[in-house]
C-alpha positions as a Markdown table, in Angstrom:
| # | Residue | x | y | z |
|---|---|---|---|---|
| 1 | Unk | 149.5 | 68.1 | 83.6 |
| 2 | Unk | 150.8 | 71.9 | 83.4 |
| 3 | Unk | 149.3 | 74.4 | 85.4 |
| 4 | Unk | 149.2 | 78.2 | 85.0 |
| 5 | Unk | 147.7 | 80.7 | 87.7 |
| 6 | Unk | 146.7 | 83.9 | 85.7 |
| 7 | Unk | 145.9 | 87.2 | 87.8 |
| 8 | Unk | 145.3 | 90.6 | 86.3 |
| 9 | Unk | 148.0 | 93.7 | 87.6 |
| 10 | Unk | 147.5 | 97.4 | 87.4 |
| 11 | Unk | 151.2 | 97.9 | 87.0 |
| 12 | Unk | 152.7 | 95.0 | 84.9 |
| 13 | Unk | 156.2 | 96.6 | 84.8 |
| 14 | Unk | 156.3 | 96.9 | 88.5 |
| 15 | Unk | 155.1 | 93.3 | 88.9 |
| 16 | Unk | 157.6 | 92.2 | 86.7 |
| 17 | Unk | 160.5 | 93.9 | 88.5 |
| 18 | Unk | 158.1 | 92.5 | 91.5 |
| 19 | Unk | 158.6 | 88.8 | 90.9 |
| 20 | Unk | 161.3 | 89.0 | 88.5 |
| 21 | Unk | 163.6 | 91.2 | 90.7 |
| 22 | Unk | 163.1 | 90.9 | 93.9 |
| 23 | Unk | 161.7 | 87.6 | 94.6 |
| 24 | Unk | 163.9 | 86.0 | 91.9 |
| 25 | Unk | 161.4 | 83.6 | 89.4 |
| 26 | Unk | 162.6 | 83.5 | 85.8 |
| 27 | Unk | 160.7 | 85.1 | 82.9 |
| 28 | Unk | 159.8 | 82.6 | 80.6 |
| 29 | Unk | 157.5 | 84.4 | 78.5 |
| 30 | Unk | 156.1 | 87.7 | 77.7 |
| 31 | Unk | 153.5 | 89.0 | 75.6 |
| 32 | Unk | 152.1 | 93.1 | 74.2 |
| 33 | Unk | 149.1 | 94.0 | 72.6 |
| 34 | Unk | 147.5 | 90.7 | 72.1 |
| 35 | Unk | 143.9 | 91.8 | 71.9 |
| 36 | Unk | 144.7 | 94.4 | 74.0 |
| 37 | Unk | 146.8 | 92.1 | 76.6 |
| 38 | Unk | 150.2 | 92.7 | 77.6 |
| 39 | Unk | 151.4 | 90.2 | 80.6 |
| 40 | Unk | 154.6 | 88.4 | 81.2 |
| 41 | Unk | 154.7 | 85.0 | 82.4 |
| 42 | Unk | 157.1 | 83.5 | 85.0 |
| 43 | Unk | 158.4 | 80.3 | 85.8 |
| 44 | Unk | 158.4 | 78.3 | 89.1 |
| 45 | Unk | 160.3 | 75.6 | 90.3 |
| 46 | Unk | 158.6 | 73.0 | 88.0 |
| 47 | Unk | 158.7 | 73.8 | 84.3 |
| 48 | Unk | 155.0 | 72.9 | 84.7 |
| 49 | Unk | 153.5 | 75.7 | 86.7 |
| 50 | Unk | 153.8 | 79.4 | 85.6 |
| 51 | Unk | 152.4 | 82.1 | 87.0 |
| 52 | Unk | 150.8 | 84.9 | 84.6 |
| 53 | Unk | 150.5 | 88.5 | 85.0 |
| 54 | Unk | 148.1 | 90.2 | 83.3 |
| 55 | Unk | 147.3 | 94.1 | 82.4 |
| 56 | Unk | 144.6 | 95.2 | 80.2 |
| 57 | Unk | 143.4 | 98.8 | 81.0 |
| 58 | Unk | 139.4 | 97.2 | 82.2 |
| 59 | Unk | 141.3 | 94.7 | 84.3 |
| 60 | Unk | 141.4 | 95.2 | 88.1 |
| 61 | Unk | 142.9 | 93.2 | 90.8 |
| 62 | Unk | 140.7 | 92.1 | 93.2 |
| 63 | Unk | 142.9 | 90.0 | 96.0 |
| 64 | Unk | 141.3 | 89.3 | 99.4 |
| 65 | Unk | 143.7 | 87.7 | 102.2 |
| 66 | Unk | 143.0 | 83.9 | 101.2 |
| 67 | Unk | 143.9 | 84.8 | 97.7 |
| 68 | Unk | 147.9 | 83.2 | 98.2 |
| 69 | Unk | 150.9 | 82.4 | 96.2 |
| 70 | Unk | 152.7 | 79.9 | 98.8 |
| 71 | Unk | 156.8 | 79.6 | 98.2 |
| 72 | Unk | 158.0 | 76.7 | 99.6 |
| 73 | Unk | 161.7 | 77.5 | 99.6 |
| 74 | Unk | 162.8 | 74.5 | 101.9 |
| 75 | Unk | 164.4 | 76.2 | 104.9 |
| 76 | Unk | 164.4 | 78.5 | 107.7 |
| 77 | Unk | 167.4 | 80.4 | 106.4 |
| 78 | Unk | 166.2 | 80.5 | 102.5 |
| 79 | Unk | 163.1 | 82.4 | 104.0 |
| 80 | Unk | 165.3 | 84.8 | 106.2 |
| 81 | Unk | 167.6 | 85.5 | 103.8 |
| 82 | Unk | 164.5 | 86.2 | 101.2 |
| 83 | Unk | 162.6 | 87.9 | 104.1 |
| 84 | Unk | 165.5 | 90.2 | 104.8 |
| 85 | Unk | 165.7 | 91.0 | 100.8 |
| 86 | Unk | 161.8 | 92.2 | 100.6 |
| 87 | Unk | 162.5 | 94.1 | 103.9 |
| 88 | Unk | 165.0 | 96.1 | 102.6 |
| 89 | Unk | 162.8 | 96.8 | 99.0 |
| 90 | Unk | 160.5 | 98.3 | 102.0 |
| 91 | Unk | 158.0 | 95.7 | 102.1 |
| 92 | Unk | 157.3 | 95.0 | 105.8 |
| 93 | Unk | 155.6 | 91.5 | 106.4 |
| 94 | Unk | 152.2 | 90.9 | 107.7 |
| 95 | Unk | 149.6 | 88.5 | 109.9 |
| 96 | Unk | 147.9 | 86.3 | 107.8 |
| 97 | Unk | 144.4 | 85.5 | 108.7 |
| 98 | Unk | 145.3 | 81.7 | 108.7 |
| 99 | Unk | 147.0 | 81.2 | 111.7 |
| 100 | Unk | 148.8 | 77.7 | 110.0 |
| 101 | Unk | 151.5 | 79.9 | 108.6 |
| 102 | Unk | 152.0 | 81.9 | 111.8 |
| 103 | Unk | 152.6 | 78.9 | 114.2 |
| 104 | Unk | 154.8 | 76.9 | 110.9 |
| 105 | Unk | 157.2 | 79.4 | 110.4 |
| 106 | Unk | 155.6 | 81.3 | 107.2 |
| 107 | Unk | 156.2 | 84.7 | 106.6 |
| 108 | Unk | 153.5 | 86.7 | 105.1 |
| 109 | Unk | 153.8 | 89.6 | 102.5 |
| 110 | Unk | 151.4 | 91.6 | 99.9 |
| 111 | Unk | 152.8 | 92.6 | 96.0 |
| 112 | Unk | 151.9 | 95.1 | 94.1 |
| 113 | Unk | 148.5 | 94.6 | 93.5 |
| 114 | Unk | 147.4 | 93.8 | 97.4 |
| 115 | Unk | 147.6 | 89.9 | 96.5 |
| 116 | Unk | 149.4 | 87.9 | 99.5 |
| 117 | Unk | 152.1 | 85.9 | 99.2 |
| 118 | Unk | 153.7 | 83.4 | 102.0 |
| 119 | Unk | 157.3 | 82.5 | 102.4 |
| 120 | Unk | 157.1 | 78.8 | 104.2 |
| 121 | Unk | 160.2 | 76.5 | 105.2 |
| 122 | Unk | 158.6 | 73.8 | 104.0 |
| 123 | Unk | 159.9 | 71.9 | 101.8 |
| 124 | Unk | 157.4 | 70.5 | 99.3 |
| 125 | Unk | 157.2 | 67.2 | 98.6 |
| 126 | Unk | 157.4 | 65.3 | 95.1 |
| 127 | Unk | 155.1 | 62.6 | 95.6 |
| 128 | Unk | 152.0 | 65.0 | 96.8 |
């Protein structure tokens, strides 16, 4: 099974340079005026899960704290070393509302659009 989360952005070339950029994910697809749609769509580690962004001029992000992109990037260095990166873009991290992430070493940030995102050294296994 492939699996593709789709959220809607107000800015889809700053989201691009967002995730692209800064955090590093590959573009694998991109798309302009379909129906009115532009978006771009990014790889993640698996080949089968993407993540979509979204604009269309009636489209509004609507994030609340629990709505989370988790990175698993495997270590404690990988996240201070990707920490340190968004820090110096000016993004500053923040206390997530779970407190799991807090005492497991996650680090907590917001894009663009106000949706969170967590940095965990976890690694995450292949057979869950």
């Amino acid at each position: 099974m492939q699996v593709r989360v789709a959220r809607p952005t107000r800015d889809l070339a700053a989201a691009r340079r967002f995730y692209g950029e800064l955090l590093g994910l590959p573009v694998v697809s991109s798309f302009e005026g379909h129906d009115g749609y532009d978006g771009v769509i990014f790889g993640l580690p698996d080949a089968s899960r993407q993540l979509e962004l979204v604009w269309h001029e009636h489209a509004a992000p609507a994030p609340t704290e629990e709505d989370q992109l988790v990175f698993y990037l495997g270590s404690e260095e990988e996240v201070a070393s990707t920490t340190e990166r968004l820090r110096a873009a000016g993004l500053e991290p923040r206390d997530a509302t779970n407190p799991y992430w807090g005492k497991n070493g996650g680090v907590c940030f917001v894009d663009p659009d106000g949706y969170w995102f967590v940095l965990s050294p976890e690694a995450w296994p292949e057979d869950r």
